[in-house]
C-alpha positions in Angstrom: 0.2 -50.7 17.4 -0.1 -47.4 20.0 3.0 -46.5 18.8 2.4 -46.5 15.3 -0.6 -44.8 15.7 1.4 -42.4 17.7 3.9 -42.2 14.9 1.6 -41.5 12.4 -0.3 -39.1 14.6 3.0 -37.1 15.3 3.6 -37.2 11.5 0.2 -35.5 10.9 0.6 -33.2 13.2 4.0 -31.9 12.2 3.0 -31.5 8.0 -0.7 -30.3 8.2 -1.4 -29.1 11.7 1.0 -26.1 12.3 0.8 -25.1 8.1 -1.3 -21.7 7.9 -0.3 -20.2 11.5 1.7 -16.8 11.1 4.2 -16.0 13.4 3.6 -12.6 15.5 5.6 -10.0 14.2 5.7 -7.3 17.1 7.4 -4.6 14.4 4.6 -4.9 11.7 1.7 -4.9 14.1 3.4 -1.4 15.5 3.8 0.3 12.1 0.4 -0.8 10.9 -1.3 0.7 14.0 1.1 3.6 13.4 -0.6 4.1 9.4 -3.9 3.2 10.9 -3.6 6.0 13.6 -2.3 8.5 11.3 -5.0 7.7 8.3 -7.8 8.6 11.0 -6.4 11.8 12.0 -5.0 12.6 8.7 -6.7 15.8 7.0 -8.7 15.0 4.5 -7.5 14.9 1.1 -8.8 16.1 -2.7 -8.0 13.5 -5.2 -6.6 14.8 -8.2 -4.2 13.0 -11.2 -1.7 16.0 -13.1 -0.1 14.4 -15.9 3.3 16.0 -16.1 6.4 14.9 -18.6 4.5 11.7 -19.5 4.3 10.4 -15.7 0.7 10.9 -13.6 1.2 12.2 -10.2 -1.3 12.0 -7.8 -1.4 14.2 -5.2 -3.6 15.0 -2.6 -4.1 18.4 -2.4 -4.8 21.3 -5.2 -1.9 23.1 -4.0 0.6 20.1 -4.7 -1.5 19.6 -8.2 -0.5 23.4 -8.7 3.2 22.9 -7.7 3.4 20.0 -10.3 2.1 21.7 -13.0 4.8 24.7 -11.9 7.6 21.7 -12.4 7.7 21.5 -8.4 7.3 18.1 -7.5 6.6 16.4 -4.1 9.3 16.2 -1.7 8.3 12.5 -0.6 6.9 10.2 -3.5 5.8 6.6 -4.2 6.4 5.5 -7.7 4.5 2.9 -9.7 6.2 1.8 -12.9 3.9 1.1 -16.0 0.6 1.5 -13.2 -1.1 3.7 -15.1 -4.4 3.8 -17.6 -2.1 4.0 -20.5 1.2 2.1 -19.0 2.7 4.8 -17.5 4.5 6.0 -14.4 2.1 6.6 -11.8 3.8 8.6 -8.5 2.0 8.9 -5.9 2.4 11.7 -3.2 3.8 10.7 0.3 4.0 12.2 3.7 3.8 11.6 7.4 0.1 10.9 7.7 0.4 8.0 4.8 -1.7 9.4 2.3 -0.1 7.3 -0.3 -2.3 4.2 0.8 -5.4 6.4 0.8 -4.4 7.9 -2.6 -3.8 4.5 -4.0 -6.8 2.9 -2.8 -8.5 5.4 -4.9 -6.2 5.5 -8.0 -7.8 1.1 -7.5 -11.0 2.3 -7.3 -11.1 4.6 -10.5 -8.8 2.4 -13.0 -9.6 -0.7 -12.0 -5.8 -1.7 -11.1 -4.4 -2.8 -8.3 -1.0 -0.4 -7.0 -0.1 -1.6 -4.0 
């Protein structure tokens, strides 16, 4: 009887009890405090969509919204295919102090889409 109780104890254990626990991943924990230490002392940025050759590029600066509309694009980029209001290509600029996740959070905020 102790041992089927044991049994079945052991059983319940090893199909519900351990289900839901994530394993530590040493390499993601460092590059998410890596993007969270860069976002807070990342400049802040200006929000602005340029629609350019039937893509929208988000950028995060006027003088990158000026390069686009020159046909000078961001060196470093994020692309969303079919993201956008109407369907379309949405890139998203990208650099060392991960503006791209700030950008996108606000590119969610305005259309109503999730881009990540």
């Amino acid at each position: 009887m102790k041992r089927q109780a044991l049994a079945m104890g052991l059983l319940l254990v090893a199909t519900v009890g351990c289900e839901g626990m994530g394993q530590y991943d040493g390499k993601v924990a460092a590059e998410n405090n890596k993007r969270m230490t860069a976002r807070q002392s990342a400049p802040s940025i200006t929000y602005t969509e340029v629609p350019h050759d039937g893509r929208l590029y988000v950028v995060s600066t006027t003088k990158a919204a000026d390069d686009i509309k020159k046909g000078i694009h961001p060196a470093t980029t994020i692309t969303k295919i079919g993201k956008g209001p109407k369907r379309e290509t949405v890139i998203f600029e990208a650099n060392k102090e991960y503006v791209e996740y700030a950008l996108m959070e606000e590119f969610s905020k305005r259309h109503g889409a999730k881009v990540k």
